[in-house]
N, CA, C and O of each residue as an XYZ file, in Angstrom:
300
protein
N     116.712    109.137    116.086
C     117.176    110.174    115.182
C     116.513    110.020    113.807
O     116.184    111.008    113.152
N     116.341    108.894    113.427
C     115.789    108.681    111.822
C     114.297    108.957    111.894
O     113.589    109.360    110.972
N     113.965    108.697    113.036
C     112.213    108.930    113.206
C     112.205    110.325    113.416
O     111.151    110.741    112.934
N     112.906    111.318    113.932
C     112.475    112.588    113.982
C     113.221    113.250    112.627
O     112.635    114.216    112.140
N     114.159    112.920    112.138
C     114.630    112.841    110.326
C     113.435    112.838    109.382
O     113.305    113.797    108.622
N     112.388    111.661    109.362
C     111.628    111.252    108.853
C     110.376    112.406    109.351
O     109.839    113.216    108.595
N     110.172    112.280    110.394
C     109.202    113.389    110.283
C     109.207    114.902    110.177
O     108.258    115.662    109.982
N     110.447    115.155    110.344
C     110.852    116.375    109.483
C     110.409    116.606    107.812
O     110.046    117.582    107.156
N     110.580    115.571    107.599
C     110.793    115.417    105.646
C     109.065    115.774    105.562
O     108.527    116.772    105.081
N     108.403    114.505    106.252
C     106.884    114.501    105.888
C     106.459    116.071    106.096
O     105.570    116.520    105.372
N     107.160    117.016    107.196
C     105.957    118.152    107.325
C     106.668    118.994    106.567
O     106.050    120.016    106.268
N     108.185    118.877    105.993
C     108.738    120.277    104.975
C     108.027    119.629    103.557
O     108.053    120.285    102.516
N     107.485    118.478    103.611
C     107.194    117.875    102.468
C     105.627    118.712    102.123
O     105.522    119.558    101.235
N     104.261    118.187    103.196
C     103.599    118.974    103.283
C     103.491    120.819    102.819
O     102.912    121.543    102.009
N     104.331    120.891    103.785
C     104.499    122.879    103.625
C     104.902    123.119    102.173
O     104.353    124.065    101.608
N     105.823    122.361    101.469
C     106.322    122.615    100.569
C     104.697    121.899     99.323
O     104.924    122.821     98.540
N     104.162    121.568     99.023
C     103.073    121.480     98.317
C     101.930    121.973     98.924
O     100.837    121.957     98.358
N     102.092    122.368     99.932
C     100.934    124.041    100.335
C     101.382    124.860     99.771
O     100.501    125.344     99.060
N     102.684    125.567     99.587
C     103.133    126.555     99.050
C     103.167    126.798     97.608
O     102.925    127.818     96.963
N     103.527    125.616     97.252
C     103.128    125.354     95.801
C     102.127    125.770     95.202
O     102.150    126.314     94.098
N     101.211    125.566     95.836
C      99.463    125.399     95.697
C      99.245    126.448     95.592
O      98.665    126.839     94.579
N      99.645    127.374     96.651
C      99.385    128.821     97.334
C     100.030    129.736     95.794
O      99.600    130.865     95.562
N     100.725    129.292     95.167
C     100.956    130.502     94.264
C     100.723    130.728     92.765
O     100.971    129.873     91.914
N     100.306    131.749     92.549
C      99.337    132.060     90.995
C      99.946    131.354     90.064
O     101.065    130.856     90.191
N      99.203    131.279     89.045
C      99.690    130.837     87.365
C     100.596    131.921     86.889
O     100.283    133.081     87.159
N     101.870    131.634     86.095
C     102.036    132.695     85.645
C     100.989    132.934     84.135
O     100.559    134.037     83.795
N     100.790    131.925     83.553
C     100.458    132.231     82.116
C      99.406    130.999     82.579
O      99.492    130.087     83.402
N      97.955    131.615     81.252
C      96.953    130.573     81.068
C      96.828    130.216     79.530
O      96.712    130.964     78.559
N      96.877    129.108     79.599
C      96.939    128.410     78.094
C      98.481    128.460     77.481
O      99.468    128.765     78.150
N      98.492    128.129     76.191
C      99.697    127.859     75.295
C     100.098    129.135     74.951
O     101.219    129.425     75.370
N      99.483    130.044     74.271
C      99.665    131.530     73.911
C     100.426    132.115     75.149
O     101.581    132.540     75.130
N      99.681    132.070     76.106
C     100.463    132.744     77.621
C     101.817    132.324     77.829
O     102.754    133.058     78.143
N     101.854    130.982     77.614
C     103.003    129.897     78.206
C     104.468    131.068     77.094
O     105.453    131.655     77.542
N     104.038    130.986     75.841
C     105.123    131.620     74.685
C     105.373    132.820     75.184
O     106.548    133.174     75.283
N     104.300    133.696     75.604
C     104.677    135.576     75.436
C     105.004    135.363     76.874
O     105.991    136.041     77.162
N     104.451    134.527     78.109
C     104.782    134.788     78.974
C     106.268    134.369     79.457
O     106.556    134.942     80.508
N     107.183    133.606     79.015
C     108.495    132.600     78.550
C     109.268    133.982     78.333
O     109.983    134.294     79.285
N     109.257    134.656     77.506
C     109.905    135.729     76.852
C     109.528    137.156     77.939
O     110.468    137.805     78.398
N     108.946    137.307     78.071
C     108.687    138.261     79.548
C     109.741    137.836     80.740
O     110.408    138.605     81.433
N     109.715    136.765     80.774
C     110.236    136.131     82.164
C     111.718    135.785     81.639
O     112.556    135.875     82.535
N     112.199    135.426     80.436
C     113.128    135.583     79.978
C     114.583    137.543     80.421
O     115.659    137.922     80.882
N     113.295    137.945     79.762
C     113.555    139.232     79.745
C     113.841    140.195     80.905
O     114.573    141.183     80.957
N     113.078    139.640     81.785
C     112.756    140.295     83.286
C     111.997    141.707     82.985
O     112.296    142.753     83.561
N     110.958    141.586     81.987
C     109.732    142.743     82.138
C     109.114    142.404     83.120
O     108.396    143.278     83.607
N     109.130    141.032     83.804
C     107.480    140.618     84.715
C     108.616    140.295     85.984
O     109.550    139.496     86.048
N     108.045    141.355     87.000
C     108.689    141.338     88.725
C     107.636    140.608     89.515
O     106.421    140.770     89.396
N     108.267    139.763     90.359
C     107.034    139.333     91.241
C     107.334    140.402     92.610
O     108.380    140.778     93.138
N     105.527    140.748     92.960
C     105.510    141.285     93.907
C     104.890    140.720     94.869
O     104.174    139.736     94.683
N     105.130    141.409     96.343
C     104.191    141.332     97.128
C     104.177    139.692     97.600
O     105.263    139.192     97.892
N     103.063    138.939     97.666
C     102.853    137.722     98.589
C     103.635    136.768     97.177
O     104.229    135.747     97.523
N     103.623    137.073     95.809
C     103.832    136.168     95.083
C     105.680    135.769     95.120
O     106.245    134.725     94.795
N     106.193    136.934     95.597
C     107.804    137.193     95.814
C     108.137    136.143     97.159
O     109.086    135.360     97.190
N     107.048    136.340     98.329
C     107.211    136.132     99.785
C     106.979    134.213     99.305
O     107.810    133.378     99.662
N     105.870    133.886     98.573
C     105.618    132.287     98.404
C     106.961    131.942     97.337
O     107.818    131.267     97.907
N     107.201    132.196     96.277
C     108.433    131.983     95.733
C     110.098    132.016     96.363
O     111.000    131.306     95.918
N     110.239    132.963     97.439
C     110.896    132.836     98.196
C     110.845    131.264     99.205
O     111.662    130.344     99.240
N     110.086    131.372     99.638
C     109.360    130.292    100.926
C     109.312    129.153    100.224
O     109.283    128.190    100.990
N     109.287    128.785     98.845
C     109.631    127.592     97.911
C     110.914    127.155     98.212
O     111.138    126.258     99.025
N     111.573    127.619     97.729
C     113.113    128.203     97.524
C     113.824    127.271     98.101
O     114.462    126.259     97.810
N     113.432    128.114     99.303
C     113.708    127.859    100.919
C     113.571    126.271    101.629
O     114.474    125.641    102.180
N     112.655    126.004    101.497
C     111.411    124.541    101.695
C     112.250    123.686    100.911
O     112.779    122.733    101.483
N     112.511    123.931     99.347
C     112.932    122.835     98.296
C     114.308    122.285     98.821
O     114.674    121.116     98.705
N     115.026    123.316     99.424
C     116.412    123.261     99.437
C     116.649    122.172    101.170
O     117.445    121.303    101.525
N     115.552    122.818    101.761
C     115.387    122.019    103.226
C     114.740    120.540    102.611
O     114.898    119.402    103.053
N     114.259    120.825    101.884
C     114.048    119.038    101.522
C     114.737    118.435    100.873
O     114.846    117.426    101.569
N     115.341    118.259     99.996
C     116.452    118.046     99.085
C     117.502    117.675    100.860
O     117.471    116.523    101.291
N     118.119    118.515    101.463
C     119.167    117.655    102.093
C     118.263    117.008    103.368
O     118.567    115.924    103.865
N     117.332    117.656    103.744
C     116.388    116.377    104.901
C     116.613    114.984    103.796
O     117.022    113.887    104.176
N     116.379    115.201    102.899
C     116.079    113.537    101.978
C     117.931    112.860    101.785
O     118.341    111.700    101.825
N     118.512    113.884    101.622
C     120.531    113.063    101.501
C     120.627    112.276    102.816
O     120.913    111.079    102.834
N     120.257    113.341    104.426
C     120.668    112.661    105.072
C     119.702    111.640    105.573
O     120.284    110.732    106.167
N     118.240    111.492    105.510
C     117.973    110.291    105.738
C     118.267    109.398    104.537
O     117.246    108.736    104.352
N     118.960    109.158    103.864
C     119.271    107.886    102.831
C     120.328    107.772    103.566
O     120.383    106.586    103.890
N     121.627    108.620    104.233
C     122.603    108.523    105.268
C     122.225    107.666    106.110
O     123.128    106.857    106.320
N     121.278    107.460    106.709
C     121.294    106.941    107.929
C     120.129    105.658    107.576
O     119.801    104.863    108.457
């Protein structure tokens, strides 16, 4: 059980820093980081399309890893 626990973690671990990878910058440089903060604050800036579908699929992944990792320290 802990060995197929464990290799669960390694491949949501994987997927989950592919996905990462897989999705745009929101802002480039320091200037971006400020106006873009306040946009995203605001909810002027919607993600669409594949950037909604990988942010979703984060989400998702983070939350499957987070308790894959509680219950193998369980066991």
């Amino acid at each position: 059980m802990h060995a197929l626990l464990m290799i669960l973690l390694v491949i949501v671990s994987l997927a989950l820093i592919v996905v990462v990878l897989l999705q745009s910058g929101k802002s480039a440089g320091l200037s971006g980081a400020i106006s873009g903060g306040a946009e995203q604050l605001f909810g002027k800036q919607k993600a669409r399309g594949m950037d909604l579908i990988l942010h979703r699929v984060t989400i998702v992944l983070a939350v499957i890893f987070f308790l894959l990792t509680i219950i193998v320290t369980k066991f």
